[in-house]
N, C-alpha and C positions, 0 to 999 in steps of 0.2 A: 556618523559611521553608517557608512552602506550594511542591509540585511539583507542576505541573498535570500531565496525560495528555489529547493530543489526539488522536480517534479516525476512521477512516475505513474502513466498510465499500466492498470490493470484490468485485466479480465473476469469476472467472475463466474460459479459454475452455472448460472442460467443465463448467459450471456450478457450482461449487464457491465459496461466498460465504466471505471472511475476513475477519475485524476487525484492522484494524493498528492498530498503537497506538505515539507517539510521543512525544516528551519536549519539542519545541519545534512552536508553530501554523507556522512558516515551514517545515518539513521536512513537514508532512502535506500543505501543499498541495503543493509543491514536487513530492512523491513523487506525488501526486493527476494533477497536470498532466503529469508525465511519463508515466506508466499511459497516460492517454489518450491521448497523442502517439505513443508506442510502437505503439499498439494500433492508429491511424488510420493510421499512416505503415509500421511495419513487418509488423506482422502480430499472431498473436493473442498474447494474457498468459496465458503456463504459470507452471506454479511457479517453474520455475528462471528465469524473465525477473521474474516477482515478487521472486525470491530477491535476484538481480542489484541491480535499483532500490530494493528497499526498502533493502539495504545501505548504499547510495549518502547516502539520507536519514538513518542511522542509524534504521530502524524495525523492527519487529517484529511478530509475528503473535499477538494477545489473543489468539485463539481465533476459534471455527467457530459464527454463529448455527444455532440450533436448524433 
């Protein structure tokens, strides 16, 4: 059985870009829509509020584009 990888580049508030990487498409948006809720309602997205919701989704950080 094939295991996909759904991916979602993000921004952070010191500019700092991460690729998360998830094991189900409902958890990357999920984590996707939350980011920006966060972001518009409470203030900005550091690592540790990244840490926090990615959790939540079960997701992970691929890596740092170039």
């Amino acid at each position: 059985m094939q295991s996909d990888t759904y991916y979602l580049e993000y921004e952070l508030h010191d500019g700092t870009r991460v690729f998360l990487a998830f094991d189900n498409e409902n958890d990357r948006d999920g984590c996707h829509i939350s980011l920006d809720m966060y972001k518009a309602q409470l203030g900005p997205i550091t690592q540790e509020v990244l840490d926090r919701i990615l959790g939540k989704f079960n997701g992970r950080i691929a890596g740092f584009p170039g």
